[in-house]
C-alpha positions as CSV (number, residue, x, y, z in Angstrom):
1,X,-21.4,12.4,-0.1
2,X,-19.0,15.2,-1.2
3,X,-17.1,16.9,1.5
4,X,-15.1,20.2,1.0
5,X,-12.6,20.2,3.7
6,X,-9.3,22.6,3.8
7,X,-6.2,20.2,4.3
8,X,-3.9,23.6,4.2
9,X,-2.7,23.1,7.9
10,X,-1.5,19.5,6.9
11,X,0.0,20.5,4.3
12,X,2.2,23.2,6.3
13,X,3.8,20.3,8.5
14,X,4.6,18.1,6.1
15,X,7.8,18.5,4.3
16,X,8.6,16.6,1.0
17,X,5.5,14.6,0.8
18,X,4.9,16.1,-3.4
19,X,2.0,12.8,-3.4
20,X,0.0,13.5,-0.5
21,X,-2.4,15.5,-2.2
22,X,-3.4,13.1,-5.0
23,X,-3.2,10.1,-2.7
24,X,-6.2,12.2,-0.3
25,X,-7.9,12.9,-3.4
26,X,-7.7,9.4,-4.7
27,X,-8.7,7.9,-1.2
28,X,-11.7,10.5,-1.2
29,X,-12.9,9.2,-4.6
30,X,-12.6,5.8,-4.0
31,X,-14.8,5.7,-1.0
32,X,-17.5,5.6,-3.1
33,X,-16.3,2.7,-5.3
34,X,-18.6,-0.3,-5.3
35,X,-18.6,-2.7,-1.9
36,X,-17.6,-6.1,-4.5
37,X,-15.9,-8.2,-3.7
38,X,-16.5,-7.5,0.2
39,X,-12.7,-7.4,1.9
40,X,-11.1,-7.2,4.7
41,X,-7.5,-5.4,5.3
42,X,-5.7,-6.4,8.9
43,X,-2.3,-5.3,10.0
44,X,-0.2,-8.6,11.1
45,X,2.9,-7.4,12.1
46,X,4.6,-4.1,12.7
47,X,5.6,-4.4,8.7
48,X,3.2,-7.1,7.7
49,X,-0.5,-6.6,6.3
50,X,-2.6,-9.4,4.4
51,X,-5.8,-8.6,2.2
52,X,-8.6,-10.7,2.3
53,X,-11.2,-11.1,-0.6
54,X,-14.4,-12.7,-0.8
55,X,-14.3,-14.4,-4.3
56,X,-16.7,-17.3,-4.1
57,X,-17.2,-19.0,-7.6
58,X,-13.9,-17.8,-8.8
59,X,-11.1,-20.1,-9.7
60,X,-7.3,-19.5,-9.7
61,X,-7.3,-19.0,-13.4
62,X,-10.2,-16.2,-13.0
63,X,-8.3,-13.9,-11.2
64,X,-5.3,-11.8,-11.9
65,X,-3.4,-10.2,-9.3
66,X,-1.2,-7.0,-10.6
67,X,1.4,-4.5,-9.0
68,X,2.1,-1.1,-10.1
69,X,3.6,1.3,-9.3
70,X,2.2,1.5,-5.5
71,X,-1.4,0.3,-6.4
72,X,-1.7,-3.3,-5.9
73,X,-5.0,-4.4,-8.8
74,X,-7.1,-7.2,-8.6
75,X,-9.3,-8.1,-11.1
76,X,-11.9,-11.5,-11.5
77,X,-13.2,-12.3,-14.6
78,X,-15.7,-15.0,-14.7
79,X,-15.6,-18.4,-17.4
80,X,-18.9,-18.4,-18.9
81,X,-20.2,-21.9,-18.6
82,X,-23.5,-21.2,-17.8
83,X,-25.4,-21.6,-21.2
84,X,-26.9,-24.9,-20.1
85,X,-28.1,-23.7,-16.9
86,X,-31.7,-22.6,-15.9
87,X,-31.8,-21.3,-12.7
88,X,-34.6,-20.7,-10.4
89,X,-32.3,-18.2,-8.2
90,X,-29.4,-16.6,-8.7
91,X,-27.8,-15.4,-5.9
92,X,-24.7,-15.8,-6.0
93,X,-22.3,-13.2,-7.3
94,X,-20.2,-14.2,-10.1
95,X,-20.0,-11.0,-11.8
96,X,-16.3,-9.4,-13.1
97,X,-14.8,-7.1,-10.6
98,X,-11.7,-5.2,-10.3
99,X,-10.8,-4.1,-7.1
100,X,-7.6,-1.8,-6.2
101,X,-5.4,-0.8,-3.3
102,X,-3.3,1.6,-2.5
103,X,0.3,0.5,-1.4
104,X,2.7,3.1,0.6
105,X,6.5,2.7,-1.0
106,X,8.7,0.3,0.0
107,X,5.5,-2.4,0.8
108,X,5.8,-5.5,-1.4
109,X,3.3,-8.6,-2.2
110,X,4.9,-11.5,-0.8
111,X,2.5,-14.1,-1.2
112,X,-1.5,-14.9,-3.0
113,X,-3.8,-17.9,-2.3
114,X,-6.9,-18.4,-2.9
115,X,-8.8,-21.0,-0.2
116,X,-12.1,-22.5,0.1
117,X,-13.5,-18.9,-1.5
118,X,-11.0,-16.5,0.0
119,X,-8.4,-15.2,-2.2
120,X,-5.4,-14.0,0.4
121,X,-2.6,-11.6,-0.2
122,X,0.3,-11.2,2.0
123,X,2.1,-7.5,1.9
124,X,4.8,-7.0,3.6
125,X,6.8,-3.3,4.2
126,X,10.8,-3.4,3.6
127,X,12.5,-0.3,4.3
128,X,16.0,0.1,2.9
129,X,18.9,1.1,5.2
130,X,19.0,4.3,4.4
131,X,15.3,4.9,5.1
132,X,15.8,3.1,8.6
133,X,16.1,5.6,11.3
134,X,19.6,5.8,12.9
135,X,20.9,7.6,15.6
136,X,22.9,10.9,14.9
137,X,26.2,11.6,17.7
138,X,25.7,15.1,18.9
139,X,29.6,16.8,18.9
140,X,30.0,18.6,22.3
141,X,32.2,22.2,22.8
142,X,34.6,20.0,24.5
143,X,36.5,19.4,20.7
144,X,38.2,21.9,20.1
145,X,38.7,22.5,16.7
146,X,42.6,22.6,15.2
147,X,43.5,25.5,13.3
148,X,46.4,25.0,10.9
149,X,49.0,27.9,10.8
150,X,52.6,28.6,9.9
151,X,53.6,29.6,13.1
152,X,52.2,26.1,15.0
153,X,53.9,24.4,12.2
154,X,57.1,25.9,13.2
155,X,57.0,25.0,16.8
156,X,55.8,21.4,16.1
């Protein structure tokens, strides 16, 4: 479902952010994408985030986990080893996927396993210092500035 909606007052109150624009557009065109693997995304920690992915039938060596340049990519593609096979019912999923996320700057993968089905990746957002917010001193009229002159020089 295609929505036309006017993002201008947005836009007006937020100062330096030159990506915001194709990151909307981006999110708007990948809420259509395709629902597999099913996932989950939960917040951990104030700067801590893990991604969960179904991935039944998938070994370690089937699945490739990439970082670049803020989109996190990961892709399953099966072994075929099925030549032998007849089945009756065939249910489960084991079809190549490639799924991708979005990552804000500064937010790094820290950790990927892949348990009993469930392939797990650890994010984790490290701002440097001078991102950090920091108090600024507020210089009173108290100060009063010195003015340098011949004359003061003089008398000194």
């Amino acid at each position: 479902m295609a929505t036309n909606t006017d993002l201008s007052p947005l836009y007006r109150t937020l100062v330096g952010f030159d990506r915001i624009s194709s990151l909307i557009d981006q999110a708007m065109r990948l809420d259509g994408a395709p629902g597999y693997p099913p996932f989950n995304i939960e917040q951990t920690d104030e700067n801590a985030f893990r991604i969960e992915l179904a991935v039944a039938g998938f070994a370690e060596e089937d699945l490739n986990i990439e970082y670049k340049q803020n989109t996190l990519v990961v892709t399953g593609k099966r072994q075929q080893g099925d030549e032998g096979r007849r089945y009756l019912h065939r249910g489960i999923a084991e079809r190549s996927f490639e799924r991708r996320f979005g990552l804000a700057d500064h937010v790094k993968v820290r950790d990927a396993k892949l348990v009993n089905g469930l392939l797990t990746i650890e994010l984790e957002r490290e701002l440097p210092e001078a991102l950090k917010p920091r108090k600024i001193e507020i210089s009173g009229a108290r100060a009063k500035p010195r003015v340098a002159s011949a004359a003061n020089d003089e008398a000194a």
